[in-house]
C-alpha positions in Angstrom: 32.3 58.6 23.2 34.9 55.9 23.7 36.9 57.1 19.8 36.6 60.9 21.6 38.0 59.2 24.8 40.8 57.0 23.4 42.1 60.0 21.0 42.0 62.3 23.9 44.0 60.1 26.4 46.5 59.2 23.4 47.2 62.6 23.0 47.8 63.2 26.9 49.1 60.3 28.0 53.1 61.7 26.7 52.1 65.0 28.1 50.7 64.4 31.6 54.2 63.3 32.8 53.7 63.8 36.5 53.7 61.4 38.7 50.1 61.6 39.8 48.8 60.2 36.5 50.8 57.3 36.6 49.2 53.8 37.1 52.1 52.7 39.6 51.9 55.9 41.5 47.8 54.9 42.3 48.7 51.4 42.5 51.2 51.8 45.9 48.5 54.2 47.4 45.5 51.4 47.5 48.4 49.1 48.0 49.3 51.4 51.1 45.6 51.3 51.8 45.0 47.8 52.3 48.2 47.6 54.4 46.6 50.4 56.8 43.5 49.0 56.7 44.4 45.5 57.0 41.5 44.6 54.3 42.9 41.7 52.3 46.4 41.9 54.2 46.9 38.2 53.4 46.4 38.4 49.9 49.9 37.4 48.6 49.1 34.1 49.9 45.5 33.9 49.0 44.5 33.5 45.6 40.5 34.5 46.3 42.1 37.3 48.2 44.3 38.4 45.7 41.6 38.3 42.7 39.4 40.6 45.1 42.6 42.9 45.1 42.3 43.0 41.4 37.8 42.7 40.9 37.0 45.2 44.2 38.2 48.5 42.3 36.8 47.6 39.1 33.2 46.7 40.0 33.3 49.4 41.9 34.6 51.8 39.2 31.4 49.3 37.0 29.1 50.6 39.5 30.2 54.2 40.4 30.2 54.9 36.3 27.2 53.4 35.6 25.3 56.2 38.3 26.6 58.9 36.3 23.6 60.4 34.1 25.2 63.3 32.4 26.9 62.5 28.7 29.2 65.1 29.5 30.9 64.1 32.8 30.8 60.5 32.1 33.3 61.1 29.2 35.5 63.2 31.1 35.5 60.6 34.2 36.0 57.4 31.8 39.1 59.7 29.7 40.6 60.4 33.3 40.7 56.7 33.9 41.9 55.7 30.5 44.9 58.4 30.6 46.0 56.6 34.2 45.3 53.2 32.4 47.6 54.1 29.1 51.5 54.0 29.3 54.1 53.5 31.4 56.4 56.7 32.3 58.9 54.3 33.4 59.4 52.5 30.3 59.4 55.6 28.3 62.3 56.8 30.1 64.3 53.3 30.1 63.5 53.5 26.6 65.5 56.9 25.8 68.0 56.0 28.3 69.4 52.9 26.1 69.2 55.2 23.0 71.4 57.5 24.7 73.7 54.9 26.4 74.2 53.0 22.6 74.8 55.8 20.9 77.5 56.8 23.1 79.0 53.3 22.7 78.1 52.2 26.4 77.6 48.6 25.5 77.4 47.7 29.6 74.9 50.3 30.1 72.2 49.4 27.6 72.7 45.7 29.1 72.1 46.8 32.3 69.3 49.3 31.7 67.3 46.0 29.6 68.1 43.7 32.7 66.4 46.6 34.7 63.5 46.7 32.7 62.8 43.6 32.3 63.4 42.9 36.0 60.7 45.7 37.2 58.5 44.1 34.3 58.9 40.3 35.1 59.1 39.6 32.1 61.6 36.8 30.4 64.7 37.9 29.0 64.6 38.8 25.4 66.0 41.4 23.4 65.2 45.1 24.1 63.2 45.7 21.1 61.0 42.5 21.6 60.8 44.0 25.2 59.5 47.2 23.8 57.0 45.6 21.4 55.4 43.2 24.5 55.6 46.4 26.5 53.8 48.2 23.6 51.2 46.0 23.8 50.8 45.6 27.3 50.6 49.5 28.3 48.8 50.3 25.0 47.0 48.2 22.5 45.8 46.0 24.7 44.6 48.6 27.6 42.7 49.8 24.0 41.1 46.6 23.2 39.9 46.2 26.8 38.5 49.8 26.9 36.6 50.0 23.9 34.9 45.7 24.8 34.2 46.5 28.6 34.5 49.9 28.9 36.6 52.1 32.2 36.4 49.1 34.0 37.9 46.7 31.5 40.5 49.0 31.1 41.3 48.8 34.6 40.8 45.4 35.1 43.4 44.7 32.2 46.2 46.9 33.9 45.3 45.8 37.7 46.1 42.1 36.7 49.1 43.1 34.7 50.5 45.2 37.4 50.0 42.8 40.1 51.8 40.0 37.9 54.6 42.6 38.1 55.0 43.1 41.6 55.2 39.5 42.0 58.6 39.9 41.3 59.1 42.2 44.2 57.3 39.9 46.3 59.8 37.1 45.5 63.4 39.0 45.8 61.6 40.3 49.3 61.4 36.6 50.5 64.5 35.4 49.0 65.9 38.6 51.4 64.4 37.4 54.4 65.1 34.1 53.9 68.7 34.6 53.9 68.4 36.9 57.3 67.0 34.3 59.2 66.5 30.5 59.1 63.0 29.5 57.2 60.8 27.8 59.6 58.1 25.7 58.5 55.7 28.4 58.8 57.8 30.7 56.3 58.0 27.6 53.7 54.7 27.1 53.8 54.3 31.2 53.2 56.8 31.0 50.1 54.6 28.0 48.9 51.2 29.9 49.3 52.8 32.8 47.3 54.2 30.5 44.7 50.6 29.1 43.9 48.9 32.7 43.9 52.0 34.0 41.7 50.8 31.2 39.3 47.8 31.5 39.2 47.8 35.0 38.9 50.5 34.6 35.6 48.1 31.6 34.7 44.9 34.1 34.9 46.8 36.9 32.9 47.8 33.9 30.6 43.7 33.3 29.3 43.1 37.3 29.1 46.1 37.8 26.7 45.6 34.6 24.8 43.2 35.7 21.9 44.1 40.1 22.1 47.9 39.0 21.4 46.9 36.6 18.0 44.3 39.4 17.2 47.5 41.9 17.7 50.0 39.8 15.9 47.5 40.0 13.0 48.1 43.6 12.9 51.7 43.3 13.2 51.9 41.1 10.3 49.6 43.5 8.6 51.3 46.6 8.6 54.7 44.8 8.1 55.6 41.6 5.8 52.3 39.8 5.5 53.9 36.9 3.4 56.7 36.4 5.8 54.8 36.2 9.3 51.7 34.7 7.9 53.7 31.1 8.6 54.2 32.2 12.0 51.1 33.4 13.0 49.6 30.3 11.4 52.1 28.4 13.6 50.8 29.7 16.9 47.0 30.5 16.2 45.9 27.4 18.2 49.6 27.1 20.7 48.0 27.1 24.2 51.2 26.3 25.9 53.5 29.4 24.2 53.8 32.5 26.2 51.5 35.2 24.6 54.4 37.4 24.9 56.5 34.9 22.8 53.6 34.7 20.2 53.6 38.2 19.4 57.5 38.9 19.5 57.6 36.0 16.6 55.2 37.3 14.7 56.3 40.7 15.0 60.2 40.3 14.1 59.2 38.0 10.9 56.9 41.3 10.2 60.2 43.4 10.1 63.2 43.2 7.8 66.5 44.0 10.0 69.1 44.8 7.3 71.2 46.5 9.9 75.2 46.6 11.4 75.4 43.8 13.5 77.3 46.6 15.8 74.3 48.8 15.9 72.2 48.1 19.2 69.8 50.8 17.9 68.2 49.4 15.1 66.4 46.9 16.0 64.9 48.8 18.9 64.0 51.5 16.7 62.7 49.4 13.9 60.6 47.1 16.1 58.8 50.3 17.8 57.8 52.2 14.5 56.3 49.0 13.5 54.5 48.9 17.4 53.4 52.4 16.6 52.1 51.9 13.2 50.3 48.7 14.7 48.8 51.0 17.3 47.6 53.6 14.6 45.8 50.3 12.9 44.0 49.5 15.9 43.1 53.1 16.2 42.0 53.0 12.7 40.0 50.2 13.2 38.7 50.8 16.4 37.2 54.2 15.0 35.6 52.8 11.8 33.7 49.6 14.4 32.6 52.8 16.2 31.5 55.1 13.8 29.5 52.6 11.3 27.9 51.7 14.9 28.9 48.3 15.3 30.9 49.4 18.7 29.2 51.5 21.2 
């Protein structure tokens, strides 16, 4: 059931555009919840707090799954969470939006659209097609991986964590705000401290659950592209425990990718970097659907 489940929320996912199948959409309601409800209010300065953000909804999505006897309804209730899981809406749009802006020759534009992005991700600056490739990962192949080992729940798990990491840049620029407003008291430095330490640990948590699905990844990026050339790389990394995972797979995947291109053209190596993320996603999906059908994957 999870091959029927992963080919039926691949093939919605670009269809169900609205916004009450995006992630970020259900993310600000329980967000809005726990504000209401005060339940784990101080959680941006509690790291046990903010894990039980992140565990509470999965062991309970575990536990609410695992009562469901019928065959039938279990696959359509573990596809439902899978399509919410899978993709990012807003990335998809950024993603056409630069395409548009470069090839109307709006230089400033595309700069300010990847800034954007990668500003709403928190992720490092990097070139927009290495941003689409981590992103590619992030919202798909990995979401995947964590479905098919752990099932609804790992799924979930996967794109709570990421999503929280995320927001942590909101938090930040929020306190940075009210820090200029008003003078910072002791109290408030100690608050910007507290949320310093669960940011990190939170990045450092995300860090450990990437590590071995981005090398695994990266070996299907080098793969489907120039084995010979990324091999090295890949090699080069296998045992890094210091290098960002996102780092790791961007290396891998530009040595996997030949960019004889105009130095002038801002398009190609967007576009070249995320037909090689799509055919790496189709490997996966290749893969994933052989484990399951020879039986070796449930």
């Amino acid at each position: 059931m999870s091959l029927i489940s992963l080919l039926i929320a691949l093939a919605a996912e670009r269809y169900l555009s609205s916004s009450a199948w995006q992630f970020s959409t259900l993310y600000q309601r329980y967000m809005a919840l726990i504000k209401r409800t005060k339940l784990l209010a101080d959680f941006k300065n509690s790291t046990l707090q903010s894990y039980a953000v992140i565990f509470i909804p999965v062991i309970a999505c575990y536990f609410l799954l695992e009562q469901i006897d019928n065959a039938l309804l279990y696959l359509i209730a573990s596809t439902l969470i899978l399509i919410v899981c899978f993709g990012c809406m807003k990335t998809r749009d950024a993603y056409k939006s630069y395409l548009v802006s470069a090839l109307k020759g709006e230089l400033t534009s595309c700069e300010l659209q990847q800034l954007q992005l990668q500003q709403d991700k928190n992720i490092a600056s990097m070139g927009f097609g290495q941003t689409m490739v981590w992103l590619n990962y992030r919202y798909f192949i990995a979401v995947m991986l964590f479905f098919v080992l752990f099932g609804p729940a790992g799924a979930l798990f996967y794109r709570l964590l990421t999503t929280v990491n995320e927001c942590a840049n909101d938090q930040e620029t929020s306190e940075v705000n009210k820090a200029d407003e008003s003078v910072e008291t002791n109290e408030n430095a100690q608050d910007n401290k507290s949320r310093q330490e669960v940011c990190q640990n939170n990045q450092q948590l995300l860090f450990w659950v990437d590590w071995l699905p981005v090398r695994l990844v990266a070996f299907g990026y080098m793969f489907v592209g120039h084995f010979s050339k990324a091999m090295p790389v890949w090699l080069e990394n296998l045992f890094e425990f210091e290098k960002p995972p996102s780092k790791v797979l961007i290396a891998v995947a530009q040595m996997s990718e030949d960019f004889m291109v105009d130095a002038g053209d801002c398009t190609a190596e967007p576009c070249l970097l995320v037909k090689l993320a799509k055919r790496t996603l189709l490997l996966f999906l290749v893969i994933i659907a052989v484990l399951i059908l020879t039986g070796i994957l449930s």
